[in-house]
LUMFINU-586547 format. One record per residue: residue number from 1; residue in one letter; x, y negated, z of N, C-alpha, C in turn. Coordinates in steps of 0.05 Angstrom, whole numbers, plus 5000, padded with zeros to 4 digits. Example, Ala and Ser with C-alpha at 12.3 -4.5 7.8 and 13.67 -1.06 7.14 Angstrom:
LUMFINU-586547
- 1:A:5264:5114:5156:5246:5090:5156:5264:5066:5156
- 2:S:5257:5045:5142:5273:5021:5143:5258:4999:5157
This chain:
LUMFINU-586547
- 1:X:8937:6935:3302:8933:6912:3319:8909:6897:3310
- 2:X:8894:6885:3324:8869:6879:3323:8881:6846:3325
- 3:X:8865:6827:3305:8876:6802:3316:8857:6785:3311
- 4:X:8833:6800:3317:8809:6777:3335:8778:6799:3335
- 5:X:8761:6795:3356:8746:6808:3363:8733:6789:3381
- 6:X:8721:6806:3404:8700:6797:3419:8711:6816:3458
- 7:X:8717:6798:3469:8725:6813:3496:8700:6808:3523
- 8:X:8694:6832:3535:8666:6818:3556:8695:6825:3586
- 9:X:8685:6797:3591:8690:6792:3623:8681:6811:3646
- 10:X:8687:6813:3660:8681:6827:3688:8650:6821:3692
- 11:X:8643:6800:3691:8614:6781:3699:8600:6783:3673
- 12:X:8611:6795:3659:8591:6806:3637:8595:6786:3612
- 13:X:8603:6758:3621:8604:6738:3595:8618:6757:3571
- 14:X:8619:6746:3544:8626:6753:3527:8645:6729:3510
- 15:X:8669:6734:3506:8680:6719:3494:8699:6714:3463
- 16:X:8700:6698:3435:8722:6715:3424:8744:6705:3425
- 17:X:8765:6719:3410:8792:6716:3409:8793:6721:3382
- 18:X:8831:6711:3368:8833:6713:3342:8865:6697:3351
- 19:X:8882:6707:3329:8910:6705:3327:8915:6671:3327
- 20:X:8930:6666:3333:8942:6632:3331:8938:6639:3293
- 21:X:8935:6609:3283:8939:6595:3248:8949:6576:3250
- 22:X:8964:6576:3221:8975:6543:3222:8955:6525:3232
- 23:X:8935:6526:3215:8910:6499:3232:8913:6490:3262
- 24:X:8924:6510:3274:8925:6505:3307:8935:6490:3318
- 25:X:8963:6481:3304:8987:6465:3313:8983:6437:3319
- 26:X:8966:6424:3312:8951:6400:3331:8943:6404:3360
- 27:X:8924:6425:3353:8918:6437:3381:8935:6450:3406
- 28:X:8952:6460:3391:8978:6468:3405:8989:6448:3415
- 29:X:9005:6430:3398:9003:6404:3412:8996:6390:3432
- 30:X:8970:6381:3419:8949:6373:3447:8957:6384:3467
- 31:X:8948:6404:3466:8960:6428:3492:8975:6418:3504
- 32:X:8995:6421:3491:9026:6412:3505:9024:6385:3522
- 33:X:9010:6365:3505:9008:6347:3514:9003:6335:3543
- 34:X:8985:6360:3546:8960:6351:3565:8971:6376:3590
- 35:X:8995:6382:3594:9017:6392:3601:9027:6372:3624
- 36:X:9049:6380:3643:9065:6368:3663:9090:6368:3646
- 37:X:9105:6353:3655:9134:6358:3647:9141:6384:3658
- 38:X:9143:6392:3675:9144:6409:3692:9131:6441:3685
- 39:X:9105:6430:3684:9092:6454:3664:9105:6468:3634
- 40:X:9109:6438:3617:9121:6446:3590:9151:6461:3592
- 41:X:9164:6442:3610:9192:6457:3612:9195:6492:3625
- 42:X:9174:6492:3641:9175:6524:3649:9161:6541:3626
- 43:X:9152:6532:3608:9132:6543:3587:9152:6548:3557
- 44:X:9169:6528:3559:9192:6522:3530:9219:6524:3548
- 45:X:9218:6533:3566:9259:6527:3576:9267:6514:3565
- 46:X:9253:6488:3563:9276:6463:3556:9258:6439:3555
- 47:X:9267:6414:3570:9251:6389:3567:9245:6380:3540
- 48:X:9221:6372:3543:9202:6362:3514:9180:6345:3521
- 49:X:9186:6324:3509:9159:6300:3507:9133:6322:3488
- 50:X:9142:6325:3467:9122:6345:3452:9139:6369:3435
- 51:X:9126:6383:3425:9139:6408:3416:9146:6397:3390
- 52:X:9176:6406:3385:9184:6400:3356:9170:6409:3337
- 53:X:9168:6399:3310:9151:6409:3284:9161:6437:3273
- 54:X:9196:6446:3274:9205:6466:3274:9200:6488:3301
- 55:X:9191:6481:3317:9174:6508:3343:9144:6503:3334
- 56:X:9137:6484:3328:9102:6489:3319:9107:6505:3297
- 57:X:9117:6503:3272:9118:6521:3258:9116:6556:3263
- 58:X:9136:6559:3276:9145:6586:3292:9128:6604:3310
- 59:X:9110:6581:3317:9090:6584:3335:9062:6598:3320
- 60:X:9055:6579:3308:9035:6579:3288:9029:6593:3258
- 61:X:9059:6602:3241:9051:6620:3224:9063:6652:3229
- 62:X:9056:6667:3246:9061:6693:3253:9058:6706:3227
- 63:X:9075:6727:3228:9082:6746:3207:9069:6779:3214
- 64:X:9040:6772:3206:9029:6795:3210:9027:6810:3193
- 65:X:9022:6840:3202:9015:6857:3173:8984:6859:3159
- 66:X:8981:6865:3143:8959:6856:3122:8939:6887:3120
């Protein structure tokens, strides 16, 4: 599994990618934030002002292989 590289668009742009990191979980956050209620609840099956610190966790340090 590849967990970050460089992907080209249809239109030729070029873009990269790379696995979620702890560091992210602000951003994840944010994210969420900047979310509907509506949005978050179809995204988490379950109402949330913001994502608990125990799902950011879960979220953010994936158990990849080395």
């Amino acid at each position: 599994m590849q967990l970050a590289g460089q992907v080209t668009l249809r239109d030729g742009r070029s873009l990269p990618y790379r696995a979620i990191r702890p560091d992210d979980a602000g951003r994840l956050q944010r994210f969420a934030a900047g979310l509907s209620a509506r949005s978050r609840y179809q995204r988490f099956h379950q109402p949330m002002a913001q994502i608990p610190q125990s799902l950011l966790e879960r979220l953010t340090h994936l158990d990849v292989p080395k």
